[in-house]
N, C-alpha and C positions, 0 to 999 in steps of 0.2 A: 295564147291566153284562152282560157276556157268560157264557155258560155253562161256569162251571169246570169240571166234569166231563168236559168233550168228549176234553180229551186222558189225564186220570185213568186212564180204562179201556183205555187205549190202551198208555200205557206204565208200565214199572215203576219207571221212574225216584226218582219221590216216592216210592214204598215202599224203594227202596235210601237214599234221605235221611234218612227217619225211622229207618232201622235206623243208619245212620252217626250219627244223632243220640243214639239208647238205646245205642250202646256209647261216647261221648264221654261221655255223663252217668252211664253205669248204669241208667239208667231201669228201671222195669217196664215201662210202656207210653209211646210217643210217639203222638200224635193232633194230625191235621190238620183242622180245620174250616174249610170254606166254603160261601156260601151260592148255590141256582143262580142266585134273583136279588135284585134290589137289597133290596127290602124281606122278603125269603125267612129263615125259621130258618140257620141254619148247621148244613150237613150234613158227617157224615164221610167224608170224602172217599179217604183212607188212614190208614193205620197202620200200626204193629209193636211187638207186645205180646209179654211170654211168655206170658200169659195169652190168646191169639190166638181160644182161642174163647170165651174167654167176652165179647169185644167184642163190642155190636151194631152191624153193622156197616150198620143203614138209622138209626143213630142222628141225628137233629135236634132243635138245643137253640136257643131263642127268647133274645133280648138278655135277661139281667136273670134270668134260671134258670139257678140251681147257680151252680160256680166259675166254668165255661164261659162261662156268660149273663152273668157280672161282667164277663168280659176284654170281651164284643162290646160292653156295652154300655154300659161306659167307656173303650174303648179304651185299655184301660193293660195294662203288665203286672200278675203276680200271683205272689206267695211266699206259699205257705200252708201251717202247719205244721198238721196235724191233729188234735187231740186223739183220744185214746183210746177217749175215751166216746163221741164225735161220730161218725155217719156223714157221708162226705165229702161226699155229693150232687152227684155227678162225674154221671151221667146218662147213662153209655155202655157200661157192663156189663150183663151178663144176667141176671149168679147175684149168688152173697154174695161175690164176689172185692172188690167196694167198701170192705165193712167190713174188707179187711186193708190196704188205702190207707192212710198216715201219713203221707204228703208231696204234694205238688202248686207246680207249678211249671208260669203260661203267658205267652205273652207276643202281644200282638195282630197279627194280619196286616193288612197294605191291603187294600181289600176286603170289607170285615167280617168277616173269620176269625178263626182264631185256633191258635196250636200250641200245645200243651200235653204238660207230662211227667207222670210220677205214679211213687212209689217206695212198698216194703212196708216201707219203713226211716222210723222218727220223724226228725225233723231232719233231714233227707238233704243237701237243696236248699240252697244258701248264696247270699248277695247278690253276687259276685263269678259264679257260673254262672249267676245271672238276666241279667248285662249279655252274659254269650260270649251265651246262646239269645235275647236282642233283638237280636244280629250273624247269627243263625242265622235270625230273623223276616223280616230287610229283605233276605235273598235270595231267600229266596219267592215274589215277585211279578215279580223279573228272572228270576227261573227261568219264571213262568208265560209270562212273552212269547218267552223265549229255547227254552223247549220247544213254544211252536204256532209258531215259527217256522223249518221245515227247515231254511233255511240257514244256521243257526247254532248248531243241535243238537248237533254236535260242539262247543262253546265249554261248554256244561250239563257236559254229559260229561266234559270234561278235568276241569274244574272237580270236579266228581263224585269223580273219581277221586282227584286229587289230594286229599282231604278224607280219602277211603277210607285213602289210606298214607300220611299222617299217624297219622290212630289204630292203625293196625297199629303204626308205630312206638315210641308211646309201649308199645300192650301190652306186645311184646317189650324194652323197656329193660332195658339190661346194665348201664346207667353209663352218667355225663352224655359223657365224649368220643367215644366209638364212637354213642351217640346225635346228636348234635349232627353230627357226620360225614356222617352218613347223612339228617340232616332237611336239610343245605346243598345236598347231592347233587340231594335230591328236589328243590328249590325253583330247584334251576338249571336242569335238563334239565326241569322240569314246565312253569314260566316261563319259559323260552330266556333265560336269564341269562347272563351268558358268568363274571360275578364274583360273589360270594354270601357274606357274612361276618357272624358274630354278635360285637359286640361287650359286655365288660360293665363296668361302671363298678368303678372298685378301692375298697377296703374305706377309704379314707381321705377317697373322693370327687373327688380333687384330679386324678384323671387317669381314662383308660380304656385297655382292653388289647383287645387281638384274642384272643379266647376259640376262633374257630372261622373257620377258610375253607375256601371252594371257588373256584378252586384255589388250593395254600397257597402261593402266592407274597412276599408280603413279609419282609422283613429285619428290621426295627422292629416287636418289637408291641405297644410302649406311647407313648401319643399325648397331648399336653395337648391342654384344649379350644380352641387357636386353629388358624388358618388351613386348616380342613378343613369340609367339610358334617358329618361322625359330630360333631364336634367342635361346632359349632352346634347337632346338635339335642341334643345333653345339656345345654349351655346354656338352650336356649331353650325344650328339651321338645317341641317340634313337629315334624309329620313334612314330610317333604322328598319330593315326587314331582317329577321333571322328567323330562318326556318324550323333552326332546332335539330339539324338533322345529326351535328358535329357535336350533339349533346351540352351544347353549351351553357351554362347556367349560373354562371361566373360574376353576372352584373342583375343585382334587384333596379326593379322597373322608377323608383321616385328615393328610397334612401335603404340602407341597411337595418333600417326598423321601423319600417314602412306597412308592417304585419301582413304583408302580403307572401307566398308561396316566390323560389326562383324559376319562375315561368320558361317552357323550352324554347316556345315561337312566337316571337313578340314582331307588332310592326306598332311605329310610332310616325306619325304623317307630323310637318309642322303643315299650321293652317296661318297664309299669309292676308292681314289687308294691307292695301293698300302698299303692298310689296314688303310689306315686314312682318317679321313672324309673332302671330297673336296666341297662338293656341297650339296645341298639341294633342290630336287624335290618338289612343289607344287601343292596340287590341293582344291578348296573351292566350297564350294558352298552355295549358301541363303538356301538350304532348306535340309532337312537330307536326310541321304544314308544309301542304308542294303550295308553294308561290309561281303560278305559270303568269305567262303572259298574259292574261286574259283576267286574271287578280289582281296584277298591279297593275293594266289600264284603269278597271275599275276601283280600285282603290286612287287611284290621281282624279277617277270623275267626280269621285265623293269628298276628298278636300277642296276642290273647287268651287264644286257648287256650294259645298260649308261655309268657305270662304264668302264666297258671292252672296250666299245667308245671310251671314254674320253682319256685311258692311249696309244691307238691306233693315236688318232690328236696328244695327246703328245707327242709321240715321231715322230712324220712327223714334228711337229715344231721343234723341237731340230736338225733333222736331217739337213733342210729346213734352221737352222741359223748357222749351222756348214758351210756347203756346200757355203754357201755366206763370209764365212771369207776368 
């Protein structure tokens, strides 16, 4: 196993990850473990804490010690609620900033690592943010080959960035339309999309509408579920990636006169809450696309966190129509 640290020191990259990481969750601390070799402790590699100095930052935690040592040494993730009376036995602080820990939340890296969050809040961590930070885990290790590898250091990056203005987005939300506006916007010019639309399923079930596009070209914007791809995967629940490469063009995106162009490369995400499918993510394009590994992780990070969005506006309305009765 090769030397993680070689590029660590090198660049900052990782430390902009884990801070993009603690302002998606709130985090107090985000921490990355790995180890330099195969049968080696797992070392802290980066971080971003607000508690920044009281990390130890020569911290190495052996399989099977603390919360840490649970994640290496079952490779599973972990939700762990705190107790009061309990110290965390987290293993990577200096002072008594441990004992104001109430939450923990990690999920295992390839590799033997491991990322980990921690919050000064009881309850913080929910089961729905442990599956988004397991989509946050399996980019880590295409990040680690895609960052020693120059020639493709700019792919990290975009990537990077485009994570970065996502969450600026949600901070500043006004409202779901002027939001939704401006995430199509991002995900068309970020992803060279040329077409980019959220669709969402209607309160009856029986149909779906166009909630949001980029650009807002169609005349119809409510669609049954036949003779479209949106339309199959509210059906069928599965997502739709075609590259385009087999020229395929055989299926319009919502209906046969839907006045849209037969697009070559279309992906359609369904967005689930609450484990059922509410919505459907869009993106098309005239001409084909390489869908690498590293596309469709980050495309699963972005339904996600949509997801996790979504159920987040939803309960601000419910609360927002309670409070007016």
């Amino acid at each position: 196993m090769e030397n993680t640290n070689i590029f660590f020191d090198k660049s900052g990259i990782f430390d902009n990850f884990l801070a993009l990481i603690a302002s998606t969750f709130d985090a107090h601390s985000v921490l990355l473990f790995m180890p330099e070799s195969e049968n080696s402790a797992a070392k802290l590699v980066s971080f971003f804490s607000m508690s920044d100095k009281s990390v130890n930052q020569n911290a190495q935690l052996a399989q099977g010690k603390g919360l840490v040592g649970w994640i290496l040494k079952n490779k599973q993730p972990l939700l762990y609620q705190i107790p009061e009376e309990n110290q965390a036995n987290l293993g990577y602080y200096l002072d008594d900033t441990e004992d104001s820990i109430h939450s923990f939340m990690g999920t295992f890296i390839a590799g033997n690592g491991a990322l980990c969050l921690d919050s000064k809040k009881a309850n913080f961590f929910s089961e729905n943010q442990q599956k988004l930070l397991d989509l946050y885990g399996k980019i880590l290790p295409q990040l680690f080959t895609i960052v020693n590898n120059s020639m493709q250091i700019h792919t990290a990056e975009d990537y990077f960035q485009l994570l970065e203005q996502l969450a600026d987005l949600k901070k500043n939300y006004n409202g779901w339309s002027p939001y939704l506006r401006k995430l199509l916007q991002l995900l068309s010019s970020s992803l060279g999309f040329e077409y980019v639309a959220f669709t969402s399923l209607s309160d009856k079930k029986d149909h779906y509408y166009i909630d949001g596009e980029f650009p807002a070209i169609t005349m119809n914007k409510e669609f049954g579920f036949g003779g479209g791809l949106v339309g199959w995967v509210y059906k069928n629940e599965e997502m739709i990636q075609n590259d385009g490469k087999e020229n395929n063009r055989s299926l319009p995106l919502y209906s046969k006169n839907d006045g849209l162009p037969l697009f070559s490369a279309t992906v359609c995400i369904p967005v689930r809450v609450e484990k059922n499918i509410a919505a459907v993510l869009c993106l098309a394009s005239a001409s084909p696309k390489e869908f690498d590994t590293d596309f469709k992780i980050i495309m699963r990070v972005i339904s996600e966190d949509l997801a996790q969005f979504l159920e987040i506006v939803a309960l601000r309305y419910r609360v927002h129509r309670m409070t007016k009765k």
